[in-house]
C-alpha positions as CSV (number, residue, x, y, z in Angstrom):
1,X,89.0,-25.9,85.8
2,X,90.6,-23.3,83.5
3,X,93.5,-23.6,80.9
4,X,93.3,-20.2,79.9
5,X,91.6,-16.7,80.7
6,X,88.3,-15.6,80.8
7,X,87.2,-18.7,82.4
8,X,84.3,-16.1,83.7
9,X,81.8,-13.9,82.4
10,X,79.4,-11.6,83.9
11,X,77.9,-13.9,86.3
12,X,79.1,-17.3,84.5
13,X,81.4,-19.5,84.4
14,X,82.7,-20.7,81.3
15,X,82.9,-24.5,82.1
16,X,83.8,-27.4,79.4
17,X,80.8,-26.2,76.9
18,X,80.8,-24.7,73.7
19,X,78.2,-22.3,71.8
20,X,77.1,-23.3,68.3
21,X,74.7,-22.0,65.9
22,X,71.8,-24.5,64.7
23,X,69.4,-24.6,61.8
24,X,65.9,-26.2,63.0
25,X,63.6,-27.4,60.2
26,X,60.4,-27.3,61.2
27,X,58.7,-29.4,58.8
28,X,61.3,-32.5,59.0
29,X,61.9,-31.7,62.9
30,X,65.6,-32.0,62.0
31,X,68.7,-29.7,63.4
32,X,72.4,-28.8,61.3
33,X,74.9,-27.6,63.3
34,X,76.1,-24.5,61.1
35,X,79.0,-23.6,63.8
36,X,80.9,-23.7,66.9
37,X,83.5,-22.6,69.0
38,X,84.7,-23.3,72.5
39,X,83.1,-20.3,74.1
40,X,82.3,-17.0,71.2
41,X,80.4,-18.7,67.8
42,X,78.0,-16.4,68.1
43,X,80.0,-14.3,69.8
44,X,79.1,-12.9,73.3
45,X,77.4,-9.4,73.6
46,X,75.6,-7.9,76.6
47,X,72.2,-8.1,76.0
48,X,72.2,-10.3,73.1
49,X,71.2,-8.9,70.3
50,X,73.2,-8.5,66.9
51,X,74.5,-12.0,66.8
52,X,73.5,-13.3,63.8
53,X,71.1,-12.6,60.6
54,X,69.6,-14.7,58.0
55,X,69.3,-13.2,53.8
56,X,66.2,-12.4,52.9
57,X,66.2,-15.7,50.6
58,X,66.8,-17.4,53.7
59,X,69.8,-19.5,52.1
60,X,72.7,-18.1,54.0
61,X,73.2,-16.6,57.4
62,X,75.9,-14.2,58.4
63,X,77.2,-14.6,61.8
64,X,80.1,-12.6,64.6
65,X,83.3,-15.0,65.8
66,X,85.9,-14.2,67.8
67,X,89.1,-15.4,65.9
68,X,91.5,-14.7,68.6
69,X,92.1,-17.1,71.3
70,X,93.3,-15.3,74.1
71,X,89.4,-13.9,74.8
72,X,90.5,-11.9,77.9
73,X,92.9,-9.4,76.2
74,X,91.2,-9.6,72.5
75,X,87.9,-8.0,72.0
76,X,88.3,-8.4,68.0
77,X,85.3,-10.1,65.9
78,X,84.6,-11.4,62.7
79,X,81.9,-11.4,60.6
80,X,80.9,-14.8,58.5
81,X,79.1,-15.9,56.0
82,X,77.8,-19.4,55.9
83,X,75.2,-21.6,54.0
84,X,72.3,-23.4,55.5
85,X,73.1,-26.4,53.9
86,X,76.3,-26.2,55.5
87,X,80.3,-26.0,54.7
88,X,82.9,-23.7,55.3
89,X,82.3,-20.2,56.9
90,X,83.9,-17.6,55.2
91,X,85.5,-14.5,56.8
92,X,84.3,-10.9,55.5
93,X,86.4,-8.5,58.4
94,X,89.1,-10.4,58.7
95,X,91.4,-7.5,57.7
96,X,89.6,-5.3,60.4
97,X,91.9,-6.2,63.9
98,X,89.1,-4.4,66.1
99,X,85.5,-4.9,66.7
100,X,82.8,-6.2,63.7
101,X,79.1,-7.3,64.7
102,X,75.3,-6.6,64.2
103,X,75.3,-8.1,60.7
104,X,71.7,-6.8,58.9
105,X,71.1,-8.1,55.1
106,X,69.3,-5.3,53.2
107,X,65.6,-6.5,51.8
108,X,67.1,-6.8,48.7
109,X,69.6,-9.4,49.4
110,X,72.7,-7.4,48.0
111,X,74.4,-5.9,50.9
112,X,75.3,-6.8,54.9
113,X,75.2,-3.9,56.4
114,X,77.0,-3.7,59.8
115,X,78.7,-1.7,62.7
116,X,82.6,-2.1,63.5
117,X,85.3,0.1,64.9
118,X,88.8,0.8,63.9
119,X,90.5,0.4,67.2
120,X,91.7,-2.7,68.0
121,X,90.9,-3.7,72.0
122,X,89.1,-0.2,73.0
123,X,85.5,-1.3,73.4
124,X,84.4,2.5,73.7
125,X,85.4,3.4,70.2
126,X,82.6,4.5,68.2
127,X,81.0,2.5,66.3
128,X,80.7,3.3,62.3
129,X,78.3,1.4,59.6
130,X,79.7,-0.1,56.9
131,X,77.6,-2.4,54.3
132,X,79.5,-5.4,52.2
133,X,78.3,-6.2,48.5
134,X,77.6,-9.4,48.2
135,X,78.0,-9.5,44.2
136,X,81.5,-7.5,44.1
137,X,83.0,-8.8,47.6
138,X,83.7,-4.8,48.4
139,X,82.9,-2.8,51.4
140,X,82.0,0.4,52.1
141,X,82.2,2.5,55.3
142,X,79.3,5.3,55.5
143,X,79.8,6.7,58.6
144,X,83.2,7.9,58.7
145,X,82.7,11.7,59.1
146,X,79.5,11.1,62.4
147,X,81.7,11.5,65.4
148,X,79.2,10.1,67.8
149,X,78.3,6.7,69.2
150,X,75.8,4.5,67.0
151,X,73.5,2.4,68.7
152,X,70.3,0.5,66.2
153,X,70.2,0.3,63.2
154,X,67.7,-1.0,60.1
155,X,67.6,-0.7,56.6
156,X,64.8,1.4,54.8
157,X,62.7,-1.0,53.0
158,X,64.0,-0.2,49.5
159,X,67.5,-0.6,50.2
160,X,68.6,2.7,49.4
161,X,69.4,3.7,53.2
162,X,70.1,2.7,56.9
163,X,68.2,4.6,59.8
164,X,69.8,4.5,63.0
165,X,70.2,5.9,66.3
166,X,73.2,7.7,68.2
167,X,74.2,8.9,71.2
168,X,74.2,12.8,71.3
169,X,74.4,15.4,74.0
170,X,72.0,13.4,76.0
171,X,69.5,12.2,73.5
172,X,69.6,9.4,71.4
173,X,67.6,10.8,68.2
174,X,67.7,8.7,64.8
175,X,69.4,9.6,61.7
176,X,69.3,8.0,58.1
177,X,72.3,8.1,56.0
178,X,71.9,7.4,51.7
179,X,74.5,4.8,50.9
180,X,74.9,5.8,47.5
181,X,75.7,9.4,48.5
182,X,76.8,8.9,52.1
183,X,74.2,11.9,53.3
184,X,73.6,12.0,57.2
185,X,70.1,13.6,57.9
186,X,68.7,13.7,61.3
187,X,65.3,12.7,61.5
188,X,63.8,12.9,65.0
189,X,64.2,15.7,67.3
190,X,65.3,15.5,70.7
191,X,64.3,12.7,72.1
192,X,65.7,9.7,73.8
193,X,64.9,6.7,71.5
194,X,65.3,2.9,72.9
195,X,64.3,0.8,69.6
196,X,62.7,1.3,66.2
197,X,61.4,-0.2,63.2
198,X,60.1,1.2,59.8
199,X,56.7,0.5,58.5
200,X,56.5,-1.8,55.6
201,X,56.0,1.0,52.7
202,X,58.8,3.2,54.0
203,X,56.8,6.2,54.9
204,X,56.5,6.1,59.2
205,X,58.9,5.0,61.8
206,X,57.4,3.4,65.1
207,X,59.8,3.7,68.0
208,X,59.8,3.4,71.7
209,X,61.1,7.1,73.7
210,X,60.9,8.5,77.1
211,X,62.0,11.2,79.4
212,X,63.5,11.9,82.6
213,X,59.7,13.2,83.4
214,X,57.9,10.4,81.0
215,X,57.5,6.6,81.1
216,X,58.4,4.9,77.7
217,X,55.8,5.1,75.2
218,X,55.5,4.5,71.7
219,X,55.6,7.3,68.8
220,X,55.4,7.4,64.8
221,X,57.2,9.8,62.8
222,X,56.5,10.5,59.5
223,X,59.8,10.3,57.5
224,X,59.0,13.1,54.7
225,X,57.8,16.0,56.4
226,X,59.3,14.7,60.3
227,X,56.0,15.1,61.8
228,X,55.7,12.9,65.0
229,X,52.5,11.4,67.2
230,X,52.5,9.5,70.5
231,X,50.4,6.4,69.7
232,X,50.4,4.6,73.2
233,X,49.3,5.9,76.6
234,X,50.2,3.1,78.7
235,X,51.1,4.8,81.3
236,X,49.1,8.0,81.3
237,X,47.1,7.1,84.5
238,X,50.4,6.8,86.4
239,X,51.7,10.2,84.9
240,X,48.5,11.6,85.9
241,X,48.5,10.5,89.5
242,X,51.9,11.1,90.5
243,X,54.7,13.8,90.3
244,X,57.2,12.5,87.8
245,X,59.5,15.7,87.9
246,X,61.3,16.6,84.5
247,X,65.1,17.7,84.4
248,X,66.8,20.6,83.5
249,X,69.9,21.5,81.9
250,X,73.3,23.0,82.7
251,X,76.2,23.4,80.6
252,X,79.1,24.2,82.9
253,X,82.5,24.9,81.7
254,X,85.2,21.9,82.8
255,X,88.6,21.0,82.1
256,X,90.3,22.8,79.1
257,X,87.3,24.7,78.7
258,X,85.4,22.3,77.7
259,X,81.5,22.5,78.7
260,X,80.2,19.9,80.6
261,X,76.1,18.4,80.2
262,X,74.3,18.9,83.4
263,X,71.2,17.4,83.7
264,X,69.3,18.4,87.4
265,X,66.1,17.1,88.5
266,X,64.2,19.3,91.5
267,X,62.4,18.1,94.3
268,X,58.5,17.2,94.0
269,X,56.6,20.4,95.3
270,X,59.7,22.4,94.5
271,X,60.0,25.4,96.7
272,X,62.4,28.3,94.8
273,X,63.1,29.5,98.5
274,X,63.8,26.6,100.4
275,X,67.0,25.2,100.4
276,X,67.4,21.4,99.2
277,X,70.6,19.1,99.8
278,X,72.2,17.9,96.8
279,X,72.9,14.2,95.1
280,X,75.5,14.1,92.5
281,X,75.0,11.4,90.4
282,X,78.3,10.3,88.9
283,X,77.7,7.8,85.8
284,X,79.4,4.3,85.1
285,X,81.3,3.3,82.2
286,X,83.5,5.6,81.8
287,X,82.3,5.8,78.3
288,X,78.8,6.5,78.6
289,X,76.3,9.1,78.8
290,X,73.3,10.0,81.3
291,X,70.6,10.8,78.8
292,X,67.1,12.9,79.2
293,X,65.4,9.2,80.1
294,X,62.8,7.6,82.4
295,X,64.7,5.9,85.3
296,X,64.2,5.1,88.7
297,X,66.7,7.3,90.3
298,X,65.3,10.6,88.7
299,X,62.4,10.0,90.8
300,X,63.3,8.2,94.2
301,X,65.8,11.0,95.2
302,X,63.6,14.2,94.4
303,X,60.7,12.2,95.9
304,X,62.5,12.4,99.3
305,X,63.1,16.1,99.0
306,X,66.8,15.9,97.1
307,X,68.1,17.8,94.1
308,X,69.7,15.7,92.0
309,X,72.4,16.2,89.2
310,X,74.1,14.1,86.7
311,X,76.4,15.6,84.5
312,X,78.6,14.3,81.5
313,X,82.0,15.0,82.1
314,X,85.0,13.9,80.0
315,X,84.7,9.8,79.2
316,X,81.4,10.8,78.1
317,X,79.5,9.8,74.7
318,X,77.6,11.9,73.2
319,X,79.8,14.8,72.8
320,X,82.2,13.4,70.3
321,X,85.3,11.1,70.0
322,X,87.9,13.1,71.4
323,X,86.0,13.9,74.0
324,X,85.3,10.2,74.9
325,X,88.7,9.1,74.6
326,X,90.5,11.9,76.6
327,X,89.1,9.4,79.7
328,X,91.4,6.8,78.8
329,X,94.5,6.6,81.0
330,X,93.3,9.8,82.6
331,X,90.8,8.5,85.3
332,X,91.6,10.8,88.1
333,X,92.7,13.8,85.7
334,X,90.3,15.7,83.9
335,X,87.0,14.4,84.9
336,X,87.5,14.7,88.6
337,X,88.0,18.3,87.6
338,X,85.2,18.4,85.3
339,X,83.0,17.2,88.5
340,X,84.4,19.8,91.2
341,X,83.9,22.5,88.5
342,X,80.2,21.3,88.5
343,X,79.5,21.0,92.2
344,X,81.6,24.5,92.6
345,X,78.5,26.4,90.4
346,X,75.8,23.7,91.6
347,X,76.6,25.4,95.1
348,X,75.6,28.8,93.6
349,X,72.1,27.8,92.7
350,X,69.5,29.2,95.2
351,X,68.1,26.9,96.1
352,X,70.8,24.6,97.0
353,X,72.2,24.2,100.4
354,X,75.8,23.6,99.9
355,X,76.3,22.3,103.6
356,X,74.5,19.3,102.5
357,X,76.4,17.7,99.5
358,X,76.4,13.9,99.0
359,X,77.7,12.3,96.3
360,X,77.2,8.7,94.4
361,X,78.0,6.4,91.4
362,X,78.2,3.3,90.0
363,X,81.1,1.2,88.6
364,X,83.4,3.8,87.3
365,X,80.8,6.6,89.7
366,X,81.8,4.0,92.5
367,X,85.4,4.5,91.5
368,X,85.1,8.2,91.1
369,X,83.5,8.1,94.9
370,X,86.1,6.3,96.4
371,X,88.7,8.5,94.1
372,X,86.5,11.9,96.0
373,X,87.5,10.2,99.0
374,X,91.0,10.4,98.5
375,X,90.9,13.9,96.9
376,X,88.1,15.9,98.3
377,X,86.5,16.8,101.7
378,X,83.4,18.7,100.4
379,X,80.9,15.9,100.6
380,X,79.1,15.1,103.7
381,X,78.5,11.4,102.5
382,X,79.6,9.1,100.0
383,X,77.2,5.9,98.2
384,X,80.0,3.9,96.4
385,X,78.3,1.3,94.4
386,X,80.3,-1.8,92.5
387,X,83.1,0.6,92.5
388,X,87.2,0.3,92.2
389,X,89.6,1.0,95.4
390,X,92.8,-1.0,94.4
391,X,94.1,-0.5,90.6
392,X,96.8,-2.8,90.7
393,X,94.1,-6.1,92.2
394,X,91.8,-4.7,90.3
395,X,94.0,-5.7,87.0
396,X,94.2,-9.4,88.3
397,X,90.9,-10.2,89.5
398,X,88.6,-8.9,86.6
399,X,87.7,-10.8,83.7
400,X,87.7,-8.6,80.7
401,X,91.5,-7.9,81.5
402,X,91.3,-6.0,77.4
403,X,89.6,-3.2,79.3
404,X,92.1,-2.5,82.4
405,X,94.8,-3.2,79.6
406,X,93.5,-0.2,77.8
407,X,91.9,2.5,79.8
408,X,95.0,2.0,82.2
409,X,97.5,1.9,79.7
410,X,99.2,-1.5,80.0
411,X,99.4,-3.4,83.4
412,X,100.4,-2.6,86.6
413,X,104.1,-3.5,86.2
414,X,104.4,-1.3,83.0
415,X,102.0,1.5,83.8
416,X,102.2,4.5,86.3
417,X,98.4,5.0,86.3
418,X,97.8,1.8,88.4
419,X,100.1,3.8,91.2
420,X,99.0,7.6,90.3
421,X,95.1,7.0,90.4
422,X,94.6,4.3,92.6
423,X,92.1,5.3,95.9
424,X,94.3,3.4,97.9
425,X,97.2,4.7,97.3
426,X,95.7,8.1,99.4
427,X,94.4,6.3,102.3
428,X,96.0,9.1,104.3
429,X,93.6,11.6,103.0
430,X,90.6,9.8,103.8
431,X,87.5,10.8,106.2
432,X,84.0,11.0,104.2
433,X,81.5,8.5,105.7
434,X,80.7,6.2,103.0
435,X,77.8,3.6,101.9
436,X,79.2,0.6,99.8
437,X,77.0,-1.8,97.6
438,X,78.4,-4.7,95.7
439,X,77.5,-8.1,94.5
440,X,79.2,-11.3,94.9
441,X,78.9,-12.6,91.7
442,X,80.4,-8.9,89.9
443,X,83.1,-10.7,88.0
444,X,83.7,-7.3,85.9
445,X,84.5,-5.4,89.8
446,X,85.0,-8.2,91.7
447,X,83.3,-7.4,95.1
448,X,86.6,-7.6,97.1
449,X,87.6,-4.1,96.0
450,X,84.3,-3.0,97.8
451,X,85.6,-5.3,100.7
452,X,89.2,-3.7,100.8
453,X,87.7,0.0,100.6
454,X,85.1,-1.3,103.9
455,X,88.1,-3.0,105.7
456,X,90.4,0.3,105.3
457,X,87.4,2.6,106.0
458,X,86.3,0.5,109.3
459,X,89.9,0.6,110.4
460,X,90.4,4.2,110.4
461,X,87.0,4.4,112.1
462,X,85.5,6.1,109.5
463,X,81.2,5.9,109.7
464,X,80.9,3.2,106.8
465,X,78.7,0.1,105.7
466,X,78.7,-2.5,103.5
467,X,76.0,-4.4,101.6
468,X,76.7,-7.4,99.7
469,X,74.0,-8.6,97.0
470,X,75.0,-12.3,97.2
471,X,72.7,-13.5,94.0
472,X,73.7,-10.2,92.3
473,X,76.5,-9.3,89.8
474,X,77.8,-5.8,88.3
475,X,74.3,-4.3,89.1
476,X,71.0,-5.3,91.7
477,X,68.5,-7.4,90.3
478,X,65.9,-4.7,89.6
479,X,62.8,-6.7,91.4
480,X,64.9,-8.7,94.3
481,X,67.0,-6.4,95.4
482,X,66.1,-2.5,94.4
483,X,63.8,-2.1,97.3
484,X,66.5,-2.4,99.8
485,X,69.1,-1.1,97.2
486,X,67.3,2.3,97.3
487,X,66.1,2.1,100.9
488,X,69.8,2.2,101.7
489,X,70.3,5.2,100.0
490,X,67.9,6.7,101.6
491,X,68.5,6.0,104.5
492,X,72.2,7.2,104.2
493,X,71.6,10.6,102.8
494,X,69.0,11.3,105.5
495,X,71.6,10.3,108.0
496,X,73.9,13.1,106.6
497,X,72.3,15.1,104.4
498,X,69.0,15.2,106.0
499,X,66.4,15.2,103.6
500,X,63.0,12.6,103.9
501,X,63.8,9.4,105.9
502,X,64.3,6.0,104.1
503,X,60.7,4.5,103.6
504,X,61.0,1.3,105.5
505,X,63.4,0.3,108.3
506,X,66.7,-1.4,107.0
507,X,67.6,-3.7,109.3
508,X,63.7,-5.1,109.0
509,X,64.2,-4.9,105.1
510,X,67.8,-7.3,105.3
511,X,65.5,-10.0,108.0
512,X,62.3,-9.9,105.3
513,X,59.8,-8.6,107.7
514,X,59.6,-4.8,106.4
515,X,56.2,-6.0,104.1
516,X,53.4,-7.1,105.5
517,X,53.4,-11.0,106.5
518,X,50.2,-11.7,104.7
519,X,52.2,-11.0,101.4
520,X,55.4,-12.6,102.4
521,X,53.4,-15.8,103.5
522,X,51.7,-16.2,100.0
């Protein structure tokens, strides 16, 4: 039963309960509820962290609320401020109409340092860090002038600075700005960063990175000179044993000249005179970024004798705002160019064979796959994974309705670009065999667009299949479901592109029996 939107999130309902913050005191075994809200006190945030943090005194705690009731078309939070004995929660953004969250207090107790953006209902803005004096009420924004996307964050153990991480050009490196002076300084190199924390005299950070060719591990950096060590070998053995292939990069001019991030990953036992068929890996989002990282796909696609390529075309982070935002009401525009502009020099390479050119993506990638279908015969196969077919049902049946309000420009009965970008508008144009993954539960794609695009394609007798992931939302549980996730892949590509055949057989995968019965009888 719903009175109002976002009556679903991710994979939940919202029901009749309500989040609240408590204070457990372990000694007396006694709760206080601090506060609550119908459905955002701590407000919600994909992966949870940044909710809420407690002063170093551990007599207040600062907290994110939405204050705007219609949760669907609002993505604006607050930051509060609340005792743990109790009373009235005080609002410190409530002049800032877009985004606050991640509250940190600095060791020293005088300042909140947090991240926010200025544009109200445009989740992809970047992020800035501002901090909030405690004493004179005031606050002050130190990141103005960094154009990219900021990720972590922690305060320096005297006070005197944040360290964080952003995304650029691929990597996600970490930077420390002074917030007395407002100085940026980068102080890791190239490297893909997921998670850091500062030793207790200020002198080393320990942080997590990996590569497209290198499991995480863990590293220290020396902050004065920016000397760095790996400190953890976990998975050394594995590195040792099989061929984890690195990636390469390409920057490839795109729409208004603009140079497009290329990263390409080559075959295991790379030949330079063989030819390879080609994945192109287009990204979710939009506003994201494939980055020089350890990930499954890097390796199951090469490992079966495929190049692969992911590039960064406009909608992109890590190549600055404008950039970023140029996506927004442009879906089918300039990074549809960006990405035929890639696959025209990919062609050229040697070693590719440009008569066996698949392509693939997820979420917006599944859009931009279905949007290839309607403007492009150059692939031999398509993989369209959670992705859009129908704008305009698209609008009504997702749950975050701010970000279609956006990125579309207003709704479908006051917007062109429902109509001008929509796949199904150019059903006349179709004829790419196509692979099409959803999940049931996808509230943020409902799994009926992937049902429309199936139904038109099966009508016009176009080779297709469709896999639904009942227990699954916006992405395949990674243990459950991956193995027949990327078995289907496989299996598709070697259909039509011909390179390694899928492991096991997919029909035996979808009845259980592809393992041996020993194991699936334990």
């Amino acid at each position: 039963m719903a009175d109002d939107l976002l009556f679903r999130h991710w994979t939940d309902y919202r029901g009749l309960k309500e989040t609240h913050i408590f204070i457990y005191d372990i000694q007396s075994e006694s709760y206080k509820d601090l506060a609550h809200s119908e459905w955002s006190s701590p407000m919600f945030k994909l992966g949870g962290e940044g909710r809420f943090s407690f002063s170093p005194d551990s007599k207040e705690l600062c907290f994110t609320a939405d204050p705007d009731s219609n949760l669907a078309n609002s993505i604006n939070t607050d930051l509060k401020i609340v005792s743990v004995d109790g009373g009235e929660a005080i609002n410190i953004t409530k002049e800032n109409e877009a985004w606050d969250g991640n509250p940190i207090y600095s060791p020293d107790g005088l300042y909140i340092a947090y991240k926010f953006q200025k544009i109200p209902n445009y989740e992809a803005d970047r992020y800035r860090i501002a901090i909030y004096n405690r004493l004179s009420k005031r606050t002050t924004i130190l990141t103005e002038n960094f154009n990219n996307m900021i990720n972590d964050m922690k305060w320096s153990p005297d006070s005197k600075s944040i360290y964080f991480t952003a995304d650029v050009e691929g990597y996600t490196p970490i930077y420390k700005v002074d917030i007395n002076s407002g100085e940026i300084s980068k102080i890791s190199g190239g490297q893909s960063v997921f998670g850091f924390d500062i030793s207790i005299d200020g002198k080393e950070i320990y942080y997590k990175a990996s590569s497209v060719d290198k499991p995480g591990e863990i590293y220290k950096i020396n902050i004065s000179d920016k000397t760095f060590e790996q400190i953890s070998f976990l998975n050394k053995n594995l590195s040792e044993e099989v061929d984890i292939r690195p990636a390469e990069q390409m920057w490839i001019e795109g729409a208004d000249g603009k140079n497009v991030q290329v990263f390409i990953v080559k075959p295991h036992g790379f030949n330079p005179n063989k030819k390879y068929p080609l994945i192109l890996n287009v990204h979710g989002g939009p506003q994201s970024m494939w980055m020089d990282s350890f990930r499954g796909d890097w390796q199951v696609y090469p490992g079966s004798d495929y190049v692969l390529a992911f590039p960064n075309p406009h909608g992109s982070t890590g190549l600055g705002e404008e950039y970023t935002q140029e996506i927004s009401g442009d879906w089918g525009g300039k990074v549809f160019e960006d990405l035929m502009k890639v696959t025209d020099e990919l062609e050229k390479l040697p070693y590719i064979d440009k008569d066996r050119i698949g392509a693939m993506g997820w979420s917006f990638g599944g859009y931009m796959m279905n949007w290839f279908q309607a403007k492009t015969k150059r692939f031999k196969c398509l993989v369209s994974m959670m992705g859009i077919f129908d704008l305009e049902s698209m609008w009504g049946n997702t749950e975050e309705v701010w970000f279609a309000n956006w990125d579309l420009k207003g709704q479908p009965w006051n917007s062109d670009v429902y109509q001008k970008f929509s796949p199904s508008n150019y059903i006349n144009n179709f004829s790419t065999p196509a692979l099409i993954i959803t999940g049931e539960k996808d509230y943020r794609v409902p799994y009926t667009q992937s049902v429309q695009y199936f139904t038109t394609l099966q009508t016009l007798g176009i080779d297709s299949r469709l896999i639904i992931f009942k227990n699954d939302g916006h992405w395949p549980d990674h243990v459950k479901s991956m193995p027949l996730y990327y078995n289907a892949h496989l299996d598709w590509f070697h259909k039509y592109l011909k390179g390694d055949p899928a492991p096991y057989d997919l029909k035996e995968l979808l009845k259980n029996r592809a393992f041996d019965r020993g194991f699936q009888n334990q």
